[in-house]
MDTraj code that builds the backbone (N, CA, C; nanometers):
import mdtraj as md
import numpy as np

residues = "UNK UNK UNK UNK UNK UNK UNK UNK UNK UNK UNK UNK UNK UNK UNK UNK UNK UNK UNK UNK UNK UNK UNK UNK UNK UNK UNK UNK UNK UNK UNK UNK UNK UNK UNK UNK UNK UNK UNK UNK UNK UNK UNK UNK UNK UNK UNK UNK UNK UNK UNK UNK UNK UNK UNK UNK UNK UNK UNK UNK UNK UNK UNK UNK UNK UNK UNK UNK UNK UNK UNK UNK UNK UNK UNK UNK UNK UNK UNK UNK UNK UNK UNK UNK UNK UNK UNK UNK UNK UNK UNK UNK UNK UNK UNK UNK UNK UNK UNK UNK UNK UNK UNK UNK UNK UNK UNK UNK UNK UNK UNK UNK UNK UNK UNK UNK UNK UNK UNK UNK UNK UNK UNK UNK UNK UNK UNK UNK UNK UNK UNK UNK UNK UNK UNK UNK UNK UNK UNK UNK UNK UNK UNK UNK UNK UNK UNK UNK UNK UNK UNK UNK UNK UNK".split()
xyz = np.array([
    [11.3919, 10.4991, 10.9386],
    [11.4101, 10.3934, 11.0360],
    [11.4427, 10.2628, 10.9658],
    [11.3811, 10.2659, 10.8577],
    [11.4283, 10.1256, 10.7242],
    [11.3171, 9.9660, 10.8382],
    [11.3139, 9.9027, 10.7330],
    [11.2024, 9.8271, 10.7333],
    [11.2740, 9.6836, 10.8739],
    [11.2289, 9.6108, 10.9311],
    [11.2802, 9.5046, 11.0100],
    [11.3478, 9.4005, 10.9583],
    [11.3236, 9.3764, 10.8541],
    [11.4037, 9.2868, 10.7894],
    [11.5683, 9.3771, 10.7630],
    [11.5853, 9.5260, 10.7433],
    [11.6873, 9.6373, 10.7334],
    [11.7623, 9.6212, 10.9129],
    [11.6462, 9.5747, 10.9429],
    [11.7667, 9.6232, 11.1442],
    [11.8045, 9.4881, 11.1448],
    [11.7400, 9.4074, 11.1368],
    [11.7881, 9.2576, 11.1819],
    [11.9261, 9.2917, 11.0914],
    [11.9245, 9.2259, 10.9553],
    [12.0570, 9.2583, 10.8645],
    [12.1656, 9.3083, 10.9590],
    [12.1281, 9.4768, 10.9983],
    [12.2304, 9.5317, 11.0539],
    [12.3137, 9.4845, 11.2014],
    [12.2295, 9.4620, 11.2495],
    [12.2795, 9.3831, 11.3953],
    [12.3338, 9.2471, 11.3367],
    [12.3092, 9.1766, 11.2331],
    [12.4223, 9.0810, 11.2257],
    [12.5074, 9.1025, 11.1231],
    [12.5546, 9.2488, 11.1358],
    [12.6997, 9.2918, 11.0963],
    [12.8180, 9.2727, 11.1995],
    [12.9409, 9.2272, 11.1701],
    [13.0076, 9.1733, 11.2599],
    [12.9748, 9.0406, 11.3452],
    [12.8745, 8.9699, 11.2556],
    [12.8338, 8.8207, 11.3639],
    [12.9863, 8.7209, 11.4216],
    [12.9295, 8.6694, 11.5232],
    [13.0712, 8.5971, 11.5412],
    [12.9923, 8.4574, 11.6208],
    [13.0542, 8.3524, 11.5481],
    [12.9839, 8.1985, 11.5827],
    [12.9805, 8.2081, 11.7634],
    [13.1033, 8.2532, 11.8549],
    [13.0763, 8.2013, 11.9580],
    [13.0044, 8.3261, 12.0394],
    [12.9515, 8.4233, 11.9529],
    [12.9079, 8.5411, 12.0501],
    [12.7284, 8.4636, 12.0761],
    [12.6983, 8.5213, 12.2054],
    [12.5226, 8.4928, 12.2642],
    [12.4401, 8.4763, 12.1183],
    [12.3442, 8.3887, 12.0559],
    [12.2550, 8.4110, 11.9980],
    [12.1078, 8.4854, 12.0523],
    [12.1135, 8.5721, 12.0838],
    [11.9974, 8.6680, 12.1231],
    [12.0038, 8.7789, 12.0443],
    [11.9264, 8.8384, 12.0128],
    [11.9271, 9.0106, 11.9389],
    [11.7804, 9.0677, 12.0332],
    [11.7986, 9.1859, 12.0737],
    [11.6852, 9.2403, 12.0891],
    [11.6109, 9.3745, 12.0470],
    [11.5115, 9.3764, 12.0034],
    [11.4482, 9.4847, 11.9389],
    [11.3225, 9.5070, 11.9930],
    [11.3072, 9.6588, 11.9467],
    [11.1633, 9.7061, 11.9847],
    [11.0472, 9.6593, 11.8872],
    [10.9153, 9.6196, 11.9186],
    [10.8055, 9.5848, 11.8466],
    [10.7165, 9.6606, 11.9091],
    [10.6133, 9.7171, 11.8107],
    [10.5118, 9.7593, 11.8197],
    [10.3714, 9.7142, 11.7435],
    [10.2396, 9.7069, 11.8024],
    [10.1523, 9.5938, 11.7744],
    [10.0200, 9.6999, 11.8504],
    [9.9600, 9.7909, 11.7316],
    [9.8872, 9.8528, 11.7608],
    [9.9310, 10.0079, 11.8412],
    [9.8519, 10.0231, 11.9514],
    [9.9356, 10.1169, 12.0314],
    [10.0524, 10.0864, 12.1463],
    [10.0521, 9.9031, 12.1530],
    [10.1754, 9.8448, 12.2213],
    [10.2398, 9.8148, 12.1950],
    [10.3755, 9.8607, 12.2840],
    [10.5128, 9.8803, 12.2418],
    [10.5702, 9.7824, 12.3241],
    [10.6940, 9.6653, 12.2976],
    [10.7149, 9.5983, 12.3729],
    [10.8748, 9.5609, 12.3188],
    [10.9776, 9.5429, 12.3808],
    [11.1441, 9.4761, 12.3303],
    [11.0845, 9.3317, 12.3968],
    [11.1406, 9.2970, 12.3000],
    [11.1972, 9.1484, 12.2844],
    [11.3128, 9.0893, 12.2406],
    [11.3477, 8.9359, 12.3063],
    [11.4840, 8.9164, 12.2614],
    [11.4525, 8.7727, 12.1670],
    [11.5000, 8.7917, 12.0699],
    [11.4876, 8.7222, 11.9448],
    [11.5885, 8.5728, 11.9811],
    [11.5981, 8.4707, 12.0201],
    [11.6366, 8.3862, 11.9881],
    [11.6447, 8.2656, 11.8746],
    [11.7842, 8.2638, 11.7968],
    [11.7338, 8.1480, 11.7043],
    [11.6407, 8.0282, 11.6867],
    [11.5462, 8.0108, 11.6321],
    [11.4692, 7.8780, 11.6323],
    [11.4098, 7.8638, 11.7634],
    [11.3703, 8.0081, 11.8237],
    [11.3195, 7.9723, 11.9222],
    [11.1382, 8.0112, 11.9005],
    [11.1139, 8.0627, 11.8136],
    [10.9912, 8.0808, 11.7616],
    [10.9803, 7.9396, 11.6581],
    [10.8844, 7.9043, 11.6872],
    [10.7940, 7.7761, 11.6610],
    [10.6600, 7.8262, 11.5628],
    [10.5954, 7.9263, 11.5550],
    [10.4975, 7.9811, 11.4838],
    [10.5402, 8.0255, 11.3482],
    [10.4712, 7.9754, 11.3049],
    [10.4979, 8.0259, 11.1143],
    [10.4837, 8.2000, 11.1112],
    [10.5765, 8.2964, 11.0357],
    [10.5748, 8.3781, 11.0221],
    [10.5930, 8.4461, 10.8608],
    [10.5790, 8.5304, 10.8634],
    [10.5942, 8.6183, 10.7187],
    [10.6110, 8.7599, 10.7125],
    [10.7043, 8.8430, 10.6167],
    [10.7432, 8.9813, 10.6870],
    [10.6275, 9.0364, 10.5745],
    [10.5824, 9.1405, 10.6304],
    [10.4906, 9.2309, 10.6203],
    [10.5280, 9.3869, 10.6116],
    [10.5699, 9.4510, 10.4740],
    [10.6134, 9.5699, 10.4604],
    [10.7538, 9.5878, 10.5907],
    [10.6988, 9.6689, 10.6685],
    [10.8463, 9.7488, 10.7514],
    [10.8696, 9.6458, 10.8655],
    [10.7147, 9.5352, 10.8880],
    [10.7290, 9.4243, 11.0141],
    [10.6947, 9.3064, 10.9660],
    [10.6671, 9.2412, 11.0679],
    [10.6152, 9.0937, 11.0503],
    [10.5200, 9.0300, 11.0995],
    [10.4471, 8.9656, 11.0627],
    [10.3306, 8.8814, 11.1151],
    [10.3479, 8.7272, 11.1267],
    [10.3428, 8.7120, 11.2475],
    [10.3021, 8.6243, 11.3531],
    [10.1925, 8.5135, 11.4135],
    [10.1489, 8.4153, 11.3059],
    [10.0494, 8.2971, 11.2987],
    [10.0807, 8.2100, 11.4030],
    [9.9386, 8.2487, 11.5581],
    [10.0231, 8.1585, 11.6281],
    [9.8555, 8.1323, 11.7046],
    [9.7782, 8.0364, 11.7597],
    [9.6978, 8.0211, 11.7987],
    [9.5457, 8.0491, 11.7748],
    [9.5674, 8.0548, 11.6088],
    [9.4479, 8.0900, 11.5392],
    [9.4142, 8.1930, 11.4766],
    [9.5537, 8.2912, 11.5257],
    [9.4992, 8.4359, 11.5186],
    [9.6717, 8.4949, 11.4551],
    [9.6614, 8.5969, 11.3714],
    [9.7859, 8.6505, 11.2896],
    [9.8217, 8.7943, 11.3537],
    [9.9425, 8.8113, 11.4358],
    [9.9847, 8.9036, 11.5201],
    [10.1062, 8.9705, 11.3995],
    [10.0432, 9.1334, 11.3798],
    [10.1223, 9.2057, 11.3203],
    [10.2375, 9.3090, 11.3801],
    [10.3487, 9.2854, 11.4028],
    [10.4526, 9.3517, 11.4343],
    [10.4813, 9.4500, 11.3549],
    [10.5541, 9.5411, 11.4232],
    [10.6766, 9.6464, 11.3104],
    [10.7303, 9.7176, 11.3652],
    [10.8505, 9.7707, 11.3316],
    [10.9478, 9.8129, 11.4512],
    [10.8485, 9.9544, 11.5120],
    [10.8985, 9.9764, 11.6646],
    [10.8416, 10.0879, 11.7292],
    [10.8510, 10.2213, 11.6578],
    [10.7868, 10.2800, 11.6582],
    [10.7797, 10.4544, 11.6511],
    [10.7546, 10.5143, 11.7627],
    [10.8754, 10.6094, 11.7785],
    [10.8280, 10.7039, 11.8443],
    [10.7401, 10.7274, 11.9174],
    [10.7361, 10.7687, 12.0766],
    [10.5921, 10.7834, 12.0723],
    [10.5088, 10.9154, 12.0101],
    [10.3896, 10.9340, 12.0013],
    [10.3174, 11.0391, 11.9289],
    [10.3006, 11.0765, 11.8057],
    [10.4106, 10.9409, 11.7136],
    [10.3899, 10.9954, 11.5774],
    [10.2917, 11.0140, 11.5017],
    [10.1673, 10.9127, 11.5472],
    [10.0366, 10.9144, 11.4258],
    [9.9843, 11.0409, 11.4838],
    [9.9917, 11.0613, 11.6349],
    [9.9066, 11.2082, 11.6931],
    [9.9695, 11.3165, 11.6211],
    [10.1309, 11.2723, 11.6269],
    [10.1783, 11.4641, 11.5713],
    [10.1390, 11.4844, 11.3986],
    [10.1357, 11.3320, 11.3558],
    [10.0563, 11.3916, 11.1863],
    [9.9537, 11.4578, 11.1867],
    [9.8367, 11.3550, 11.2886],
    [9.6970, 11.4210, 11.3068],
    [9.6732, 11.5692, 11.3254],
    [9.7673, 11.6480, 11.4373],
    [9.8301, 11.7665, 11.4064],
    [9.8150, 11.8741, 11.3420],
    [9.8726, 11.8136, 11.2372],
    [9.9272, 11.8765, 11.1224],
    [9.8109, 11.9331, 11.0430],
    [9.7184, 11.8297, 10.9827],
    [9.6249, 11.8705, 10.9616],
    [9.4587, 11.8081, 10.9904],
    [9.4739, 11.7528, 11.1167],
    [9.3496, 11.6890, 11.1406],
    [9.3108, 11.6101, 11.0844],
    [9.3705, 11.5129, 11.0329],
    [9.3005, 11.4099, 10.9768],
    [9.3319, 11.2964, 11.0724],
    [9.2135, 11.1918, 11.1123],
    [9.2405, 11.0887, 11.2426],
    [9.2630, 11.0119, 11.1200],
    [9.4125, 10.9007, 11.1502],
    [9.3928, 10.7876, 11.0761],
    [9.4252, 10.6216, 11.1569],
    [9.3537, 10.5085, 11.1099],
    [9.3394, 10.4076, 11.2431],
    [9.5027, 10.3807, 11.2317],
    [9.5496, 10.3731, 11.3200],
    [9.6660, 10.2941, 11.3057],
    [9.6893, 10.1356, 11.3137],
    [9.5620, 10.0594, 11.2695],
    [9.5761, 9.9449, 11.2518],
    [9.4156, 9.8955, 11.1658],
    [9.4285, 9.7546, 11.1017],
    [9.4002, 9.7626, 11.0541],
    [9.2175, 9.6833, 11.1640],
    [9.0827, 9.6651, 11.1561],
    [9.0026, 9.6458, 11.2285],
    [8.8945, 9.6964, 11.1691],
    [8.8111, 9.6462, 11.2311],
    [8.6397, 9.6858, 11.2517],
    [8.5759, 9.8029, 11.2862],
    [8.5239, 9.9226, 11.2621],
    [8.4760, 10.0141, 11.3319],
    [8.3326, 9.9892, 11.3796],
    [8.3851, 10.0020, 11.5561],
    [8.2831, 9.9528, 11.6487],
    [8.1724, 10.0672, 11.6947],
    [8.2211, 10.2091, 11.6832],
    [8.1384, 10.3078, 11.6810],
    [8.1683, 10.4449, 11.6167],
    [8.0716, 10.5035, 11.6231],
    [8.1328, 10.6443, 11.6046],
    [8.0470, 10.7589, 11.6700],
    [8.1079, 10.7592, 11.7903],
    [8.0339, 10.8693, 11.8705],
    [8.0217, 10.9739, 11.8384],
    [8.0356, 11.0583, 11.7221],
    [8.0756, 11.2110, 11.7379],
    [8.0096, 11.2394, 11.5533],
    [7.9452, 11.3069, 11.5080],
    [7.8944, 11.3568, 11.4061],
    [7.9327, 11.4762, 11.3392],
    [7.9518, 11.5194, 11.2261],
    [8.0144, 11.6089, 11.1748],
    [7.9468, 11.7509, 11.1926],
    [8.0037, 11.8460, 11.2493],
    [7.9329, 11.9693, 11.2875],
    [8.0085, 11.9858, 11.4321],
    [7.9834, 11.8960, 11.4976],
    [7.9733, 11.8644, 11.6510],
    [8.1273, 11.9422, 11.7181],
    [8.1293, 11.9787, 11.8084],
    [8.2609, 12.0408, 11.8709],
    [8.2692, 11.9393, 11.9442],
    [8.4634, 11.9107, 11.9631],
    [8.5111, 11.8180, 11.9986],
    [8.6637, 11.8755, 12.1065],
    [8.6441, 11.8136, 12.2175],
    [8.7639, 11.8582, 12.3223],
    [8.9029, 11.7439, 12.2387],
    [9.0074, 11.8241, 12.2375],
    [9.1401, 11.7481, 12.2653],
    [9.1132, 11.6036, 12.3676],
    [9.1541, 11.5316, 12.2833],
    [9.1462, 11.3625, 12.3608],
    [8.9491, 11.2904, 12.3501],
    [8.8924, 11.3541, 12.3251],
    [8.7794, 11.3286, 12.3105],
    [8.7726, 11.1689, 12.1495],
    [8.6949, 11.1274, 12.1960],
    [8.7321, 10.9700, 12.1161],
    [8.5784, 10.9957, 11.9728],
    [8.6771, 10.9992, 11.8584],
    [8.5738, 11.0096, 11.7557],
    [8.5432, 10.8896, 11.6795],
    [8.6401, 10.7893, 11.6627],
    [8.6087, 10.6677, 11.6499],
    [8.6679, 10.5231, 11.7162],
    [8.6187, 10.4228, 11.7317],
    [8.6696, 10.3368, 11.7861],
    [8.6793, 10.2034, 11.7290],
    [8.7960, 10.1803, 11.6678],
    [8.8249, 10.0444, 11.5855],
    [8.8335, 9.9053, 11.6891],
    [8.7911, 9.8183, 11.6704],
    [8.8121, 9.6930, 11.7091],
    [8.9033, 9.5833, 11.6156],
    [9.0020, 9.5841, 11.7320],
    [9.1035, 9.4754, 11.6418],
    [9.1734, 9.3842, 11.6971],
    [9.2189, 9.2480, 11.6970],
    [9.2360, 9.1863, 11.7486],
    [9.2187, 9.1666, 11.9038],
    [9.0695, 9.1700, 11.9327],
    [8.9614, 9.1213, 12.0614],
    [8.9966, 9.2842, 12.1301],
    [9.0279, 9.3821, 12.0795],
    [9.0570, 9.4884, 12.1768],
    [9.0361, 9.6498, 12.0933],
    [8.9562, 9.6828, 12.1750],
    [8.8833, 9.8223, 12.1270],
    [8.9975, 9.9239, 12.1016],
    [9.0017, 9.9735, 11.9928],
    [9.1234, 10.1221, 11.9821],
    [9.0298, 10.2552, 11.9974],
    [9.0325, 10.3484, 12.0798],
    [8.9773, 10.4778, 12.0405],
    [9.0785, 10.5540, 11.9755],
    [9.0037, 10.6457, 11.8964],
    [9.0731, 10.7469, 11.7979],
    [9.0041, 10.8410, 11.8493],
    [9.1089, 10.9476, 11.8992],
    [9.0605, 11.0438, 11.9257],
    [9.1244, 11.2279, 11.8879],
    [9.0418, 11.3013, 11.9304],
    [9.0724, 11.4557, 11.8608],
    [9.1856, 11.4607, 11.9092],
    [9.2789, 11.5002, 11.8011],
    [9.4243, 11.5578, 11.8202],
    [9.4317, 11.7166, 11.8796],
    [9.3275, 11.7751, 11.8794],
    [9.2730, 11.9192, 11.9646],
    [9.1383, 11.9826, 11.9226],
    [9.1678, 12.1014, 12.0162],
    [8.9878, 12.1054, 12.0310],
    [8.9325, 12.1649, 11.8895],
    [8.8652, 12.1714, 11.8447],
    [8.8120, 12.1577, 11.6829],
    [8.6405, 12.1350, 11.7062],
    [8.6092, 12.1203, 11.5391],
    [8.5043, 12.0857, 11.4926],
    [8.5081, 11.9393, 11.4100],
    [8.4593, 11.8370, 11.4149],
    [8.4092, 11.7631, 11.3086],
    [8.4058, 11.7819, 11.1902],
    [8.4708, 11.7869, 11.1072],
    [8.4429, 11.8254, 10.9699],
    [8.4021, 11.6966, 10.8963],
    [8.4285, 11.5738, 10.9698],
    [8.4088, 11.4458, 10.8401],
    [8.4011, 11.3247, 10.9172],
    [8.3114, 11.2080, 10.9144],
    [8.3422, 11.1076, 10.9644],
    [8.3185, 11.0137, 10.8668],
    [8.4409, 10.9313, 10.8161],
    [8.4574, 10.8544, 10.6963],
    [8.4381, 10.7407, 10.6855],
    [8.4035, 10.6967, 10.7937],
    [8.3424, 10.5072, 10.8040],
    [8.1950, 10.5393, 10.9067],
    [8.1755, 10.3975, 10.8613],
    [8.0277, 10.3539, 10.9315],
    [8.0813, 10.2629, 11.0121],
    [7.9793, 10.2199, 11.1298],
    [8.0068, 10.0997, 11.2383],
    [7.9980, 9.9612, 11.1498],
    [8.1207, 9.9058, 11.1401],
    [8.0426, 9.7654, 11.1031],
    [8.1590, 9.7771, 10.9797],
    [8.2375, 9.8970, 10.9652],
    [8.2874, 9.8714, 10.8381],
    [8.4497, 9.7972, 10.8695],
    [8.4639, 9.7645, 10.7566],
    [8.6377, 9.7239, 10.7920],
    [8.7066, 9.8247, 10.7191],
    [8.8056, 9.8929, 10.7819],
    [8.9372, 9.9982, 10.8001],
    [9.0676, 9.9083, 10.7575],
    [9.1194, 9.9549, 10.6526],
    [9.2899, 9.9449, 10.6640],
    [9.4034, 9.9915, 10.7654],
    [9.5100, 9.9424, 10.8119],
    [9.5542, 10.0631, 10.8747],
    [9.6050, 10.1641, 10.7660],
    [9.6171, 10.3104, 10.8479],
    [9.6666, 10.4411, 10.7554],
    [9.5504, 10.5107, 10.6749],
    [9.4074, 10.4129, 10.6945],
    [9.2694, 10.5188, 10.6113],
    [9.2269, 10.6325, 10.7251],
    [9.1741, 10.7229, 10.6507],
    [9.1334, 10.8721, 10.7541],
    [8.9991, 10.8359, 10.7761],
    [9.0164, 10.8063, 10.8953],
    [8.8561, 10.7825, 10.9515],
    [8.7771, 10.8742, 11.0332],
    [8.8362, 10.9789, 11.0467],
    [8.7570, 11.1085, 11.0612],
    [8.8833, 11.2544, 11.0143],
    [8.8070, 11.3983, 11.0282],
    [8.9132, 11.4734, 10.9971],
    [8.8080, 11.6315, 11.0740],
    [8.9088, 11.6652, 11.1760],
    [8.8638, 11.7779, 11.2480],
    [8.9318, 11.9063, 11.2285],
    [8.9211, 12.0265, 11.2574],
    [8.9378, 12.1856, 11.1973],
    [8.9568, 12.2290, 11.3068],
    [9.0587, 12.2824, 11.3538],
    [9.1180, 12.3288, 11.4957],
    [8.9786, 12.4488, 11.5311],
    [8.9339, 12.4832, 11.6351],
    [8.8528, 12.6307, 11.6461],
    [8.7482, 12.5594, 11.7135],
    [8.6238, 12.6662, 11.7076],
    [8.5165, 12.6363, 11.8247],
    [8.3799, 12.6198, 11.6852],
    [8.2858, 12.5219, 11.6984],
    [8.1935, 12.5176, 11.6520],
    [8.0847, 12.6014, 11.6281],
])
top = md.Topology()
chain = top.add_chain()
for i, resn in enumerate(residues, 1):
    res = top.add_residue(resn, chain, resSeq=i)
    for name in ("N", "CA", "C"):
        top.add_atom(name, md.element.get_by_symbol(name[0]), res)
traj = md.Trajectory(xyz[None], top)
């Protein structure tokens, strides 16, 4: 997909002085997905690009962008081989579910808090617990495995 600073570039291939200054792109900011239309100098907030997106210093608080994915991509890794990982970076506010424990598809094994708003992480299918890798209270990167479940019945 190449990083946001890579799409912007590309959309001003072929620029032309009297064409609209607008561009619009997809952003994603946690599990929300939102297009926006980029106007020159029309952002007023100090910004800085951040790996594949950008972050956004605007009312006290630093809003991390990056272009959309797909939907389901962190679920279809989880998938693959059960490993839950946060997709952002936050606080872990609980962890309902203990290792041993049988767990339904969609069932919520941990729940990050990040910017004023709770994320659940939950079983990618029905399984066992095999691991829960943070404590409440801890701080998470995004992309760390904060739990990891074993498809089957307990």
């Amino acid at each position: 997909m190449g990083s946001l600073e890579g799409q912007l570039r590309r959309r001003l291939e072929g620029f032309r002085a009297n064409a609209a200054p607008v561009l619009e792109i997809g952003l994603q900011c946690g599990a929300r997905r939102q297009r926006i239309a980029l106007v020159p100098r029309a952002v007023s907030a100090p910004t800085t690009l951040a790996g594949a997106g950008v972050v956004v210093f605007a009312d006290g608080a630093a809003w991390r962008f990056e272009p959309a994915r797909a939907a389901g991509d962190d679920h279809a890794a989880a998938e693959a081989d059960g490993s839950v990982r946060s997709p952002i970076p936050g606080v872990v506010a609980a962890t309902p579910v203990k290792p041993g424990q049988a767990v339904t598809r969609g069932q919520a094994l941990v729940v990050i808090e990040a910017m004023k708003t709770e994320h659940s992480l939950t079983a990618p299918f029905e399984g066992v617990v095999q691991a829960v890798r943070v404590s409440v209270g801890e701080q998470v990167d995004e992309g760390v495995v904060v739990a990891v479940v074993t498809k089957g019945e307990g």
